[in-house]
C-alpha positions as a Python dict, from the first residue, in 0.01 Angstrom:
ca = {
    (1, 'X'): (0, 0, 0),
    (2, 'X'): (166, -62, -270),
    (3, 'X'): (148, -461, -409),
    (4, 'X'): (366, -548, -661),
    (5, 'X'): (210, -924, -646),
    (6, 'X'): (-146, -769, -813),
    (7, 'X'): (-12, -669, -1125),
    (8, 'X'): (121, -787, -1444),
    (9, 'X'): (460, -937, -1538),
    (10, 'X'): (465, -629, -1809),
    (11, 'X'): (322, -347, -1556),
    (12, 'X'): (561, -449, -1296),
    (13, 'X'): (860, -432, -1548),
    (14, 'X'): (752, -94, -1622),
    (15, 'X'): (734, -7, -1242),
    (16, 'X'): (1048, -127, -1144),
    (17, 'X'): (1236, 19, -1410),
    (18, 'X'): (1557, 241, -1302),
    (19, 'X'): (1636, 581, -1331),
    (20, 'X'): (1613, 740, -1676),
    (21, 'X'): (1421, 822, -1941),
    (22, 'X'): (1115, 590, -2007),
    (23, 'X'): (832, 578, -2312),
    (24, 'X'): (566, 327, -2225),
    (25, 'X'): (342, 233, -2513),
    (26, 'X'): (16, 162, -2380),
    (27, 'X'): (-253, 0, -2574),
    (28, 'X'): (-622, 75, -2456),
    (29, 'X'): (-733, -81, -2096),
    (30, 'X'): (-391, -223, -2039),
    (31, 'X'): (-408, -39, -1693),
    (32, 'X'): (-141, 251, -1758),
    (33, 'X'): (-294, 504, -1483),
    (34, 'X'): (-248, 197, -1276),
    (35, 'X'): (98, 167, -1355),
    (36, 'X'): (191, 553, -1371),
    (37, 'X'): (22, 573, -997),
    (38, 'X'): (232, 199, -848),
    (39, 'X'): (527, 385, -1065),
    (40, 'X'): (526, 709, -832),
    (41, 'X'): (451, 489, -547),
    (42, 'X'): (724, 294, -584),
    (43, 'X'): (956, 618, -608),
    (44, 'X'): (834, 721, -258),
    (45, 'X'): (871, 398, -80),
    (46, 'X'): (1143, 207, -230),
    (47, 'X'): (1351, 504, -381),
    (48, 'X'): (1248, 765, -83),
    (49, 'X'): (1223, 1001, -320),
    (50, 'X'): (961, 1311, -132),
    (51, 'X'): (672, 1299, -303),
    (52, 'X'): (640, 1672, -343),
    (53, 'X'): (966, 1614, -584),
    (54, 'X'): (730, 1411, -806),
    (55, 'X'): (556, 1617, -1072),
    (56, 'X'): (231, 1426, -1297),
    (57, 'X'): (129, 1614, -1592),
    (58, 'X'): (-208, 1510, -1721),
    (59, 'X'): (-421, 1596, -2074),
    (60, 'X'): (-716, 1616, -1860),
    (61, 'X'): (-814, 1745, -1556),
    (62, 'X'): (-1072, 1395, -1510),
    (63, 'X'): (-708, 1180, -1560),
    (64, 'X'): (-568, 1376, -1314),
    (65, 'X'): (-866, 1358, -1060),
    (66, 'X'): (-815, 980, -1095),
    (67, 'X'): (-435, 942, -1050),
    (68, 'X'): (-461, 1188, -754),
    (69, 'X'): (-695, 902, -608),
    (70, 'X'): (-527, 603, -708),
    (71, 'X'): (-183, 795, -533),
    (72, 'X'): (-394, 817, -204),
    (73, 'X'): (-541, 474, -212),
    (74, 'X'): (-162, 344, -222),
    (75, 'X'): (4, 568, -30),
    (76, 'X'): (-246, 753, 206),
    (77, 'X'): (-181, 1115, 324),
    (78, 'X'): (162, 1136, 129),
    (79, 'X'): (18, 1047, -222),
    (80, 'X'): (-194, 1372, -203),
    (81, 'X'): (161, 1514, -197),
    (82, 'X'): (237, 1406, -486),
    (83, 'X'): (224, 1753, -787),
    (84, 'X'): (-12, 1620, -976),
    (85, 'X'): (-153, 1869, -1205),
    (86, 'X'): (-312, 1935, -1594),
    (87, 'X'): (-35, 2125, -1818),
    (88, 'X'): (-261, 2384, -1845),
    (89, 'X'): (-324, 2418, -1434),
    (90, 'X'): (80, 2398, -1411),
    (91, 'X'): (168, 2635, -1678),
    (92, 'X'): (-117, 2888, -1484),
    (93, 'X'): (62, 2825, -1130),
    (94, 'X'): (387, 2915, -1337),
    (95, 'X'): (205, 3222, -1510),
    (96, 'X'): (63, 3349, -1178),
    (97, 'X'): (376, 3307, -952),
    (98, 'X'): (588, 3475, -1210),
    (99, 'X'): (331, 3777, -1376),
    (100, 'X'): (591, 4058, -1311),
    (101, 'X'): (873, 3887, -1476),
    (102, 'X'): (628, 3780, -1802),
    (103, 'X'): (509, 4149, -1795),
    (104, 'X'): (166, 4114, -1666),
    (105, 'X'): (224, 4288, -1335),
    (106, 'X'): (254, 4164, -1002),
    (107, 'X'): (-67, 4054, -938),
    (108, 'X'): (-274, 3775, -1071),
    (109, 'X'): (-321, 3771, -1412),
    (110, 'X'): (-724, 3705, -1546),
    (111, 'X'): (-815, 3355, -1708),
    (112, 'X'): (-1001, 3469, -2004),
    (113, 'X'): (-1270, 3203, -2110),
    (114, 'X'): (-1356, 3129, -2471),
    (115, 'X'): (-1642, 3449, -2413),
    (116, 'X'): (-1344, 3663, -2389),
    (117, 'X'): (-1124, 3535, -2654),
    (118, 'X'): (-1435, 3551, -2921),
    (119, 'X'): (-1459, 3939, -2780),
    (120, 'X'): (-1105, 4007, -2813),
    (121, 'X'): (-1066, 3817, -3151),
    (122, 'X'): (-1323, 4044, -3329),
    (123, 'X'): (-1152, 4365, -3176),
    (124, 'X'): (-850, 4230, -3326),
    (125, 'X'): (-1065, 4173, -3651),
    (126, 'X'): (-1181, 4519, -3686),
    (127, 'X'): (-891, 4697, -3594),
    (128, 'X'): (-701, 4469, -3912),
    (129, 'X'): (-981, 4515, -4075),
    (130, 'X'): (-1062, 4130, -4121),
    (131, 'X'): (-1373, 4001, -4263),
    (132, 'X'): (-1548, 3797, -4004),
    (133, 'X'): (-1836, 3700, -4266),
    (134, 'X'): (-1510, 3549, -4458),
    (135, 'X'): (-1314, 3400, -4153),
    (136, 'X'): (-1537, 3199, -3934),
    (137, 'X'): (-1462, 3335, -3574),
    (138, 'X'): (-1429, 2940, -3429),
    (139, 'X'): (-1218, 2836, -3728),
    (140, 'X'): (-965, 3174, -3677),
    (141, 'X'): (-978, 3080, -3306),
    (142, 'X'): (-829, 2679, -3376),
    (143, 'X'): (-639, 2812, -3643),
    (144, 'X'): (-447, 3075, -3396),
    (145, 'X'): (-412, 2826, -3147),
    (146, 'X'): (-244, 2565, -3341),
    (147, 'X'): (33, 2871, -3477),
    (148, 'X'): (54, 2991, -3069),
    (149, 'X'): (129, 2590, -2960),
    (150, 'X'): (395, 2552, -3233),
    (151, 'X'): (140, 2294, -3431),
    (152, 'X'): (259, 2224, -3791),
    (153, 'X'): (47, 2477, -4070),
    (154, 'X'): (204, 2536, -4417),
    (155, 'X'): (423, 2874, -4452),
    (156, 'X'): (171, 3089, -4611),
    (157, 'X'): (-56, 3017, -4356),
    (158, 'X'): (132, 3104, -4073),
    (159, 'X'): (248, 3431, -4230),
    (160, 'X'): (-146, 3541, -4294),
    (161, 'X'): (-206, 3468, -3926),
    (162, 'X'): (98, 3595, -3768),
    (163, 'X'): (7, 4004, -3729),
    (164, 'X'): (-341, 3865, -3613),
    (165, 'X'): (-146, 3634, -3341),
    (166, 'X'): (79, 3898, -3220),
    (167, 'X'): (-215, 4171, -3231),
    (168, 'X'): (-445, 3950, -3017),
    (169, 'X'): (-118, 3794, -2744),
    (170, 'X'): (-34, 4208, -2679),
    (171, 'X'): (-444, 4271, -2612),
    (172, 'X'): (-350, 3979, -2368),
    (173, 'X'): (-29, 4111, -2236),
    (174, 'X'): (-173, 4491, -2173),
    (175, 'X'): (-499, 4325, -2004),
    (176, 'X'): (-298, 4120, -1771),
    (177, 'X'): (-480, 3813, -1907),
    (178, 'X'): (-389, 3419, -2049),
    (179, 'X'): (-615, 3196, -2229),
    (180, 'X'): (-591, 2838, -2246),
    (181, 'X'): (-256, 2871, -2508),
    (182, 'X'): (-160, 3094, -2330),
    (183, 'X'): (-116, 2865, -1985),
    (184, 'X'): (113, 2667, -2245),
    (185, 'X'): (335, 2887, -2425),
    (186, 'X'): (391, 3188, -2128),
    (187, 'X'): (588, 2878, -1902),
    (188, 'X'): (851, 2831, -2210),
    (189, 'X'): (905, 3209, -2247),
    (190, 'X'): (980, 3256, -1901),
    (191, 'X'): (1277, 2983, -1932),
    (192, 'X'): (1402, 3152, -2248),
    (193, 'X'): (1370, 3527, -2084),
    (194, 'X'): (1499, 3363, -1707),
    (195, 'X'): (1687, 3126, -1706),
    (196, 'X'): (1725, 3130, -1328),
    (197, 'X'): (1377, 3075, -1290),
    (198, 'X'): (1393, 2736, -1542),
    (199, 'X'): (1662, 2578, -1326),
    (200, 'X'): (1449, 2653, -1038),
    (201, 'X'): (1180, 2503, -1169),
    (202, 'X'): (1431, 2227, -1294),
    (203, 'X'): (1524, 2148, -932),
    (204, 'X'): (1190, 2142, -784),
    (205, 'X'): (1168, 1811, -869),
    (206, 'X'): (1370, 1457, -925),
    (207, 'X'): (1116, 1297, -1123),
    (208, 'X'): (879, 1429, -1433),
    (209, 'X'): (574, 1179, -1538),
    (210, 'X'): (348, 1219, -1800),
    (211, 'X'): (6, 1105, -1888),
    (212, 'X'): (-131, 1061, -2257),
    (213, 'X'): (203, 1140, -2442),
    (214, 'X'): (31, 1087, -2805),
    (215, 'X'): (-172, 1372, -2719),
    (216, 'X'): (39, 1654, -2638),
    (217, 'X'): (143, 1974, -2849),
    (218, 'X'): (453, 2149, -2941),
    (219, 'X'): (453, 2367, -2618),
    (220, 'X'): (369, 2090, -2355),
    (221, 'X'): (640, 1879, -2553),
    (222, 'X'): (893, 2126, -2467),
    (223, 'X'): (771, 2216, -2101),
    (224, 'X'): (818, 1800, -2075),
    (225, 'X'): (1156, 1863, -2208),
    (226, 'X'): (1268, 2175, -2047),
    (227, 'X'): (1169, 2016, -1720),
    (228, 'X'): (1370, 1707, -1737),
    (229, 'X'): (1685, 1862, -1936),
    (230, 'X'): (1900, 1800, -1640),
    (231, 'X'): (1760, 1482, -1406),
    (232, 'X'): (1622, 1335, -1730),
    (233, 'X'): (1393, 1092, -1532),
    (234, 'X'): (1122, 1158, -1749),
    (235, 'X'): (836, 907, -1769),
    (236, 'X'): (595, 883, -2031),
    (237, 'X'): (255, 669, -2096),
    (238, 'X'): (135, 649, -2480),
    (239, 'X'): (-10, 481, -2737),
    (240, 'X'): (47, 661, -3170),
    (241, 'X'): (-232, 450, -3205),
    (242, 'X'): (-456, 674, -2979),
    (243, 'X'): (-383, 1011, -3090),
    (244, 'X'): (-686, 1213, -3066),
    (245, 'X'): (-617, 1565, -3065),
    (246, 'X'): (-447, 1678, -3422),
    (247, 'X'): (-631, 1937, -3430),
    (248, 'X'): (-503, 2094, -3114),
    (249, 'X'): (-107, 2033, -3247),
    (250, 'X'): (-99, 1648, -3084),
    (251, 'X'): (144, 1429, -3315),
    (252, 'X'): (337, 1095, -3268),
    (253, 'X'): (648, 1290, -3416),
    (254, 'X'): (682, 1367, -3051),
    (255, 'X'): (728, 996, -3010),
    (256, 'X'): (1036, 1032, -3210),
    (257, 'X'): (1192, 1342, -3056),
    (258, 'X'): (1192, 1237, -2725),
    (259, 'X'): (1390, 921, -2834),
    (260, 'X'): (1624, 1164, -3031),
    (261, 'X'): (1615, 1424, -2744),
    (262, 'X'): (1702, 1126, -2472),
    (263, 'X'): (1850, 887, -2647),
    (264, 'X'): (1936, 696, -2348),
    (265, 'X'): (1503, 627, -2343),
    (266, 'X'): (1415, 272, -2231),
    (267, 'X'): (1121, 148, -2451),
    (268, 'X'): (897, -66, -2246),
    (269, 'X'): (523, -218, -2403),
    (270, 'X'): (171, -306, -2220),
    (271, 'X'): (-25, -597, -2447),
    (272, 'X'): (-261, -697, -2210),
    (273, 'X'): (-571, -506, -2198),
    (274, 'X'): (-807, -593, -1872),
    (275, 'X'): (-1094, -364, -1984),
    (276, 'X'): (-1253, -546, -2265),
    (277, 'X'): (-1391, -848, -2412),
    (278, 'X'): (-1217, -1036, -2623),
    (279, 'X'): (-1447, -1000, -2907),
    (280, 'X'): (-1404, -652, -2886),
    (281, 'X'): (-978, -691, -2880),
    (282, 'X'): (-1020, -888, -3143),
    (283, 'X'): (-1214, -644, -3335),
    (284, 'X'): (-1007, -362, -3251),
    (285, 'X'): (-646, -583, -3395),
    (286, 'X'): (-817, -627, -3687),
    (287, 'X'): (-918, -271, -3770),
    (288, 'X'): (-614, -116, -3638),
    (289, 'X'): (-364, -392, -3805),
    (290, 'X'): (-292, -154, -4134),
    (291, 'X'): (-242, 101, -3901),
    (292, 'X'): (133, 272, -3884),
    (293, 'X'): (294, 135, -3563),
    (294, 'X'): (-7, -147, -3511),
    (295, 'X'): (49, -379, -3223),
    (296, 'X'): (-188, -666, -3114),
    (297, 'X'): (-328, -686, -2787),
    (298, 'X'): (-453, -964, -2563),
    (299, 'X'): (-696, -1056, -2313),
    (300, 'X'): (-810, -1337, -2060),
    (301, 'X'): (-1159, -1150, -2036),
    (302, 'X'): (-1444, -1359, -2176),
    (303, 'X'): (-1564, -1345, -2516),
    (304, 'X'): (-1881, -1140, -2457),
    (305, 'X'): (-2132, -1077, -2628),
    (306, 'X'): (-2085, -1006, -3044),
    (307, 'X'): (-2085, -672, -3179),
    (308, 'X'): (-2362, -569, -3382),
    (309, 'X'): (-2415, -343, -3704),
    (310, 'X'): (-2720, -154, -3757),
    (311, 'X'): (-2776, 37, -4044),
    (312, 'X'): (-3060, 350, -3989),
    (313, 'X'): (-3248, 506, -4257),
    (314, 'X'): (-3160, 851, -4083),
    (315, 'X'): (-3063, 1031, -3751),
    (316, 'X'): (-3381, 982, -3637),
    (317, 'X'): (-3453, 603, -3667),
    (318, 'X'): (-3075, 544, -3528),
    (319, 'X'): (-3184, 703, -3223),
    (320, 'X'): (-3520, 554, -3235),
    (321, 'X'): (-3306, 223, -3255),
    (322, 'X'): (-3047, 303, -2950),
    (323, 'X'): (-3304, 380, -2714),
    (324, 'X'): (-3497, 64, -2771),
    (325, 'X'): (-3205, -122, -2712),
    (326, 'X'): (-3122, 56, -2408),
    (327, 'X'): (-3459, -42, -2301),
    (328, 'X'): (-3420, -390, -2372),
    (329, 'X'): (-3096, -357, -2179),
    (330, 'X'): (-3294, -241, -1875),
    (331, 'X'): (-3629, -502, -1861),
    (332, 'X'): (-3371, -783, -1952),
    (333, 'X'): (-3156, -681, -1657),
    (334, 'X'): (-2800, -712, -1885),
    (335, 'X'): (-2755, -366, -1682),
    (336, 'X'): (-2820, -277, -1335),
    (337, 'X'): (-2805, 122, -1404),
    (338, 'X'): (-2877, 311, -1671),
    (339, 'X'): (-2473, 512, -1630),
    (340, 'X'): (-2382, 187, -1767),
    (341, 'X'): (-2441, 267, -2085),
    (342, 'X'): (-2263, 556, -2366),
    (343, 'X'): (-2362, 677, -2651),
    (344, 'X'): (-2055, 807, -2859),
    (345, 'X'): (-2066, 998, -3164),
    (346, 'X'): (-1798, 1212, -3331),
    (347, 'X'): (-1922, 1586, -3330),
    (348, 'X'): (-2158, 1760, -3032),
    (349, 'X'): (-2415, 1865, -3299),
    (350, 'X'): (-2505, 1468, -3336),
    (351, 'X'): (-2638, 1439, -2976),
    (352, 'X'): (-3008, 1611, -3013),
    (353, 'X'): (-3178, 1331, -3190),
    (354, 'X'): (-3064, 1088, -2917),
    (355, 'X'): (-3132, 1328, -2645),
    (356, 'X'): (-3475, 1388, -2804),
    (357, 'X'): (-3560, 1053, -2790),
    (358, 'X'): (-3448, 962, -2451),
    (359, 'X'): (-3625, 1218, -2311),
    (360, 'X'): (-3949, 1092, -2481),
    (361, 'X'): (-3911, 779, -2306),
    (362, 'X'): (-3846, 927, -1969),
    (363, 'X'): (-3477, 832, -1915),
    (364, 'X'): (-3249, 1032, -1789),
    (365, 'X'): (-2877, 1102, -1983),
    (366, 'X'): (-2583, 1292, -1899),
    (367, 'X'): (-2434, 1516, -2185),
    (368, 'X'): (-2129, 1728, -2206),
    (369, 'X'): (-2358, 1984, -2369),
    (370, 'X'): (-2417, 2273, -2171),
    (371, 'X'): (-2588, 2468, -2494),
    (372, 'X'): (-2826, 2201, -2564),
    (373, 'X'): (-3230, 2403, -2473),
    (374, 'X'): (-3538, 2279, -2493),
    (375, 'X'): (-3804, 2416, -2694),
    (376, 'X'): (-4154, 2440, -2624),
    (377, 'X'): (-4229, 2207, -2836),
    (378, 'X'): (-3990, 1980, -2649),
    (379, 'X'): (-3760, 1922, -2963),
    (380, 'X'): (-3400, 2022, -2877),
    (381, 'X'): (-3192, 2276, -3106),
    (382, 'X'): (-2862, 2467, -2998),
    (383, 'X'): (-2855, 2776, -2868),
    (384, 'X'): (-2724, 3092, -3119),
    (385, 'X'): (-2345, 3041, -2976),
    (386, 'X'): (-2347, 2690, -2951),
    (387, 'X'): (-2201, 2415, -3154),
    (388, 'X'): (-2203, 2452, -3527),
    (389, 'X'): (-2230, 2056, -3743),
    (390, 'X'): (-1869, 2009, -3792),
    (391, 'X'): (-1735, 2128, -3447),
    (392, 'X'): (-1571, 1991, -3161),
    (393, 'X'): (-1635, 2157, -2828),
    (394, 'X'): (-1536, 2054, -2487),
    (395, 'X'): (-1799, 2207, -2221),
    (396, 'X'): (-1823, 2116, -1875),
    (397, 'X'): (-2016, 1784, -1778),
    (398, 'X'): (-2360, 1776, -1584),
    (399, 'X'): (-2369, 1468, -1385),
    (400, 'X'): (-2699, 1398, -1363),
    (401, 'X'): (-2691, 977, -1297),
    (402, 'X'): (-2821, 809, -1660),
    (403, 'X'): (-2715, 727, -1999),
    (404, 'X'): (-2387, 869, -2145),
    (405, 'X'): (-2400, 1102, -2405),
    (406, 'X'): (-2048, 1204, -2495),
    (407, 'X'): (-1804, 1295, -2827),
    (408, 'X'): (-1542, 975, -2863),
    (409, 'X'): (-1291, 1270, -2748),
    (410, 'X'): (-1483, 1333, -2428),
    (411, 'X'): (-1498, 966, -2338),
    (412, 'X'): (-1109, 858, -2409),
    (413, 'X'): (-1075, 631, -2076),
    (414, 'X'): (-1393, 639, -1989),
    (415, 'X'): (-1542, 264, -1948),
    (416, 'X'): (-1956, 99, -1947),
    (417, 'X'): (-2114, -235, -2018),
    (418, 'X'): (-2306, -121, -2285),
    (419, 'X'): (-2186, 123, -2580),
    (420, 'X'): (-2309, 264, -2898),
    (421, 'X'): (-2095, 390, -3178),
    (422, 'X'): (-2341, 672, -3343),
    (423, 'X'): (-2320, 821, -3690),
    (424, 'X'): (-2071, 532, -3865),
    (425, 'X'): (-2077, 744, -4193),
    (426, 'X'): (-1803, 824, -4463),
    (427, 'X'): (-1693, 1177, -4374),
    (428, 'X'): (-1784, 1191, -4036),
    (429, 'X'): (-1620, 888, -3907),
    (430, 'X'): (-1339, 956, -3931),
    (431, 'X'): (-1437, 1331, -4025),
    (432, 'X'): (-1334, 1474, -4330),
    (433, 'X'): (-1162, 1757, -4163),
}
């Protein structure tokens, strides 16, 4: 049931807001999925709007997992009404229930995995006669992807890659088959090609939310867009501060455009984080004040515990280091489980040592590694098409119950007593990418 009483002078504002356009900046732990969930509850009871007019686009498919519960917990059977959905799951459902009219054919159209985007990226190579010894097959993969999502590249750039992008979309289009952009960019040519089928989609629902704004691309800006053109009750949660994902075409200018695109756009701010110490809010206002669009946050948490600096001779002394605090964690009884604790670092390549060394000691982790092996020797190396130093890969989770090893990407809302901030070194942190 939904309990207005519970939460924050600032949340509740945000909540009870009226019809229209609405941008709320969200610092870290200041309870936004909170919010977004008592937001769509309040549409359903107080408005009676039917919940399966309510549409919740996510980044991720864990954020929408969570909403999808927080929905039930306040309004029972009729919050798992509620469309809540990842862009990329929506723009498939779109893809799927329209395959004839985008040319695929009438039945369902095959989700290629990144396996069968390398294999059709060096068919596309050798028939254009493309060094792949030259052009890095991950790199030309990003690179493709940020000209397919409309991300910003320089002019020559985008010229050099444009026969390989329309080369490797008709491979697609012939095979009956989207990849990840594709789930994106095939929703926005439908509109364009049928309009009938965008107001449809249009009046399917009365309300359009959105999760992790900052984050979004080109494309999912202008599904966002498309979607609300003629209700315009478009809600958004962000923060410019966190923006994560520039290398997947995420930029604050979106920020902007929606306020130019609906100028009408209430601007509503949460200050209060509930997540954190307030050593740690105070170190994060301090580090993020010369940011562009800085804003101070609060707390009524406790102080906790200070945050400590510890400077390793290499990789493996840091781990060395980690795990012995983790240790002392556990005998001192400052943790109760050992999925209290994270260790974050920026790049996948950075988690053997750690891993290593865990293992040594006989306590367990969790890694979003699927490519990680073990040698006989019991060292850990990846496997031939795994991770190279300076990439970012998103794999799927095992959830083996222990310690946390995760990319900074991979654990955006994730939350533990403990945490250690790996590999604090010029060029990698931030990277010099």
């Amino acid at each position: 049931m939904l309990d207005l009483s519970r939460v924050s002078p600032e949340q509740r504002q945000a909540v009870l807001a009226p019809d229209g356009p609405l941008l709320i900046v969200a610092g870290p732990g200041c309870g936004k999925t909170l919010v977004l969930a008592a937001k769509i509850a309040y549409q359903v009871t107080w408005r009676q709007i039917p919940p399966t007019k309510i549409l919740a686009l996510t980044f991720a498919t864990k954020a929408a997992r969570e909403l999808r519960g927080r929905l039930y917990c306040l309004l029972g059977d009729e919050g798992s009404r509620v469309d809540v959905s990842t862009f990329h799951a929506f723009g498939l459902r779109i893809a799927r229930q329209w395959s004839d009219e985008l040319g695929m054919g009438s039945g369902p159209p095959d989700v290629y995995g990144q396996r069968e985007v390398n294999a059709v990226l060096r068919e596309v190579a050798t028939n254009l006669q493309i060094d792949l010894d030259r052009h890095e097959l991950t790199e030309l993969s990003t690179r493709l992807e940020r000209l397919r999502l409309g991300g910003k590249r320089p002019v020559l750039e985008r010229d050099d890659l444009q026969p390989i992008a329309d080369a490797y979309e008709d491979i697609l289009l012939r095979r009956s088959a989207v990849d990840c952009p594709s789930m994106l960019a095939l929703p926005l040519q439908l509109f364009i090609a049928h309009p009938d089928v965008q107001r449809l989609c249009q009046d399917s629902y009365r309300v359009v939310l959105c999760d992790e704004f900052q984050d979004i691309c080109a494309s999912q800006y202008a599904l966002l867009r498309s979607l609300a053109a003629r209700h315009r009750n478009l809600v958004v949660v962000g923060d410019p501060q966190q923006t994560m994902y520039g290398w997947r075409g995420a930029d604050t200018r979106f920020l902007d455009e929606l306020r130019f695109d609906f100028p009408e756009t209430r601007v509503m701010n949460l200050h209060q984080n509930f997540r954190s110490t307030r050593q740690i809010v105070d170190c994060a206002n301090a580090i993020s004040a010369a940011l562009p669009d800085s804003r101070a946050l609060w707390t009524d948490n406790p102080f906790g515990a200070a945050i400590r600096v510890h400077v390793a001779t290499d990789e493996g002394a840091e781990a060395a280091f980690v795990v012995d605090e983790i240790e002392r964690l556990v005998t001192g009884r400052i943790i109760d489980r050992l999925d209290e604790v994270a260790i974050l670092y920026r790049t996948n390549w950075q988690a053997s040592p750690f891993a290593v060394a865990l293992r040594a000691r006989g306590l367990p982790y969790s890694s979003t590694l699927r490519d990680i092996a073990k040698r006989d020797d019991g060292d850990l190396c990846s496997s031939r098409a795994g991770p190279q130093r300076d990439e970012e890969v998103a794999c799927e989770t095992d959830e083996t119950a222990g310690v946390r090893l995760s990319t900074i990407h991979r654990a955006k809302g994730g939350e533990w007593r403990a945490v250690f901030v790996v590999g604090m070194e010029e060029g990698l942190l931030p990277h010099a990418r």
